[in-house]
N, C-alpha and C positions, 0 to 999 in steps of 0.2 A: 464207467471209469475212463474210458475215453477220452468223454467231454468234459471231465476234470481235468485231465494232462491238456485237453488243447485249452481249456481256457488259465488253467495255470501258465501257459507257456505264455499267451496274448497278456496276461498279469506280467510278467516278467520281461517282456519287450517292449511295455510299456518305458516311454523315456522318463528317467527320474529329474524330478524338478532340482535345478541344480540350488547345492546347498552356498548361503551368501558367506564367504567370508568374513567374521565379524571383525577382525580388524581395518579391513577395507571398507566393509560399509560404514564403519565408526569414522570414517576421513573423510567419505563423500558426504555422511552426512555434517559432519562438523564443517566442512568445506561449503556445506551450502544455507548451513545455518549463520557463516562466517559472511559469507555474501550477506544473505538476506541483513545482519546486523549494520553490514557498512549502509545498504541501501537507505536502513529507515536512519544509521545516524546523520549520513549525508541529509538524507529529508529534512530531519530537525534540525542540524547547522542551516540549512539554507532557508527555513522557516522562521528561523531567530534572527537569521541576517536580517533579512524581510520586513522582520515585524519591528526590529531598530529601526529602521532607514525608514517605515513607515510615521514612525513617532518619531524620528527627529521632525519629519515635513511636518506633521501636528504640531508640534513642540517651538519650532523656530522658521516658521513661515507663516505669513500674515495674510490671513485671509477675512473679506470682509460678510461674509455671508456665514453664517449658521452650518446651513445646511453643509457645506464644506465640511465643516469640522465633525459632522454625523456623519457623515460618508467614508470621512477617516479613521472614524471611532468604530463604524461597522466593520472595516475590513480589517481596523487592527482586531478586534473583538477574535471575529473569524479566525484570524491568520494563530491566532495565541491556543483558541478552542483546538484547532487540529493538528497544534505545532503537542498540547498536551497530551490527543490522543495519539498520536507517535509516541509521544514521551511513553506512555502507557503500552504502545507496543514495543518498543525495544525492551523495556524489562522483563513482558513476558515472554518473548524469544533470546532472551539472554540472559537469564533468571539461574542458570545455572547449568554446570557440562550434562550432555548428555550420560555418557558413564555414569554416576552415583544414581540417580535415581530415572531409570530409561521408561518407565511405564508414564510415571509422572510427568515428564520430559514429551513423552508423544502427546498425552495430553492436553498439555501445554497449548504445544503446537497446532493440535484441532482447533483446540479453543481460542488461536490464534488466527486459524483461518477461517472461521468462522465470523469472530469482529473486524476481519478486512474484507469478507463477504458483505456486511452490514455497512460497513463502509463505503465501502465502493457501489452499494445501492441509494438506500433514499437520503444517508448524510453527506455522500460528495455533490449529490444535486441540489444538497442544502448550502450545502460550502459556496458551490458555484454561485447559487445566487446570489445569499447574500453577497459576497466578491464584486456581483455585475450590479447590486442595488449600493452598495460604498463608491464601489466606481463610477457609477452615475451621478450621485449626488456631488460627488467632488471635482468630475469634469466638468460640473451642471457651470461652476463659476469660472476655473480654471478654463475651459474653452469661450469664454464670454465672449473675447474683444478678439476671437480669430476667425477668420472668414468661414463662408456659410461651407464653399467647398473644402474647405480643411474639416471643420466639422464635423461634416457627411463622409467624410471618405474614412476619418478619426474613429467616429462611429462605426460606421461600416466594417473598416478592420477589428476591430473591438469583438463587435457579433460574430466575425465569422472566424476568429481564433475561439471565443468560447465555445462555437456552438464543434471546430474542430474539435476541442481538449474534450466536452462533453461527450460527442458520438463515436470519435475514432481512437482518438490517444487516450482517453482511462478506459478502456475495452482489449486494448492491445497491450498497458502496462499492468494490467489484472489479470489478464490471460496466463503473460508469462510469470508474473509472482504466483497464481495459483499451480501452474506445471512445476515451478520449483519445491512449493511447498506439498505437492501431494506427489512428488519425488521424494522425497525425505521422507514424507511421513509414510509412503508404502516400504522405502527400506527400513524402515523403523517396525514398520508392524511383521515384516517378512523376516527381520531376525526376532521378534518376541515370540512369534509362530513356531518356529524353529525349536527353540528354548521349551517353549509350553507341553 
């Protein structure tokens, strides 16, 4: 009997996990679903600016080589494909309030972080390339008639921003989109817990 009473008492001083407010986590999370929605709409605004100002220079700039014109066609191509898969993320992050349907809703969201997972694996080092395979062909003419050290230094800058955005900057902008979205989505699962 004893060692019932002390292990009841060691039960009972146990600290209790505090319960989440469900109105507050309803703000933080819509607060950061609100973020996450400006982020990808700004993406797609500045991916549509983008892909215009790419096809005007298509459109009403004369170039005399082909291969120009592939190099431009590739990166509008590119720029159109991942300006869609935004397009595709923003509506399933914003597909509807959390409140009416919250299970679905988390769902969603996994399922959201899982094709920005997939994203940010082997399709942005598809993006990239082709990106550096359009920009090559279209600098191929557009650097013709400018000197050997503009060229080289042209280039140079060129490689060592991509090989930047590749290693460092979408490592660091995945990071912090993944710590937002598995912020939300643990206060998501930490009040269905609750609830269950």
């Amino acid at each position: 009997m004893k060692d019932f009473d002390h292990i009841m008492s060691v039960w009972q001083d146990q600290p209790k996990r505090d319960q989440l407010s469900v109105d507050e986590a309803l703000k933080q999370v819509k607060r950061g679903v609100r973020s996450l929605n400006k982020r990808l709409l700004r993406g797609i605004v500045s991916m549509a600016v983008g892909a215009a100002a790419v096809l005007l220079v298509m459109l009403f700039l004369v170039f005399q080589s082909w291969v120009t014109y592939a190099g431009i066609g590739i990166i509008l191509c590119t720029m159109l494909l991942y300006m869609f898969v935004m397009i595709k993320d923003y509506k399933l992050v914003s597909k509807e309030d959390v409140t009416i349907h919250p299970a679905e809703y988390l769902q969603g969201l996994k399922e959201y972080q899982h094709r920005r997972a997939d994203l940010y694996g082997w399709l942005y080092y598809l993006y990239l390339l082709l990106i550096t395979i359009g920009l090559s062909l279209y600098l191929f003419e557009v650097l013709e008639h400018s000197s050997k050290i503009f060229r080289f230094s042209f280039y140079g800058f060129t490689v060592v921003w991509l090989l930047y955005v590749a290693f460092y900057l979408k490592d660091r902008i995945f990071k912090l989109e993944q710590e937002k979205l598995n912020l939300i989505i643990e206060r998501l699962e930490r009040l269905q817990n609750q609830f269950d």
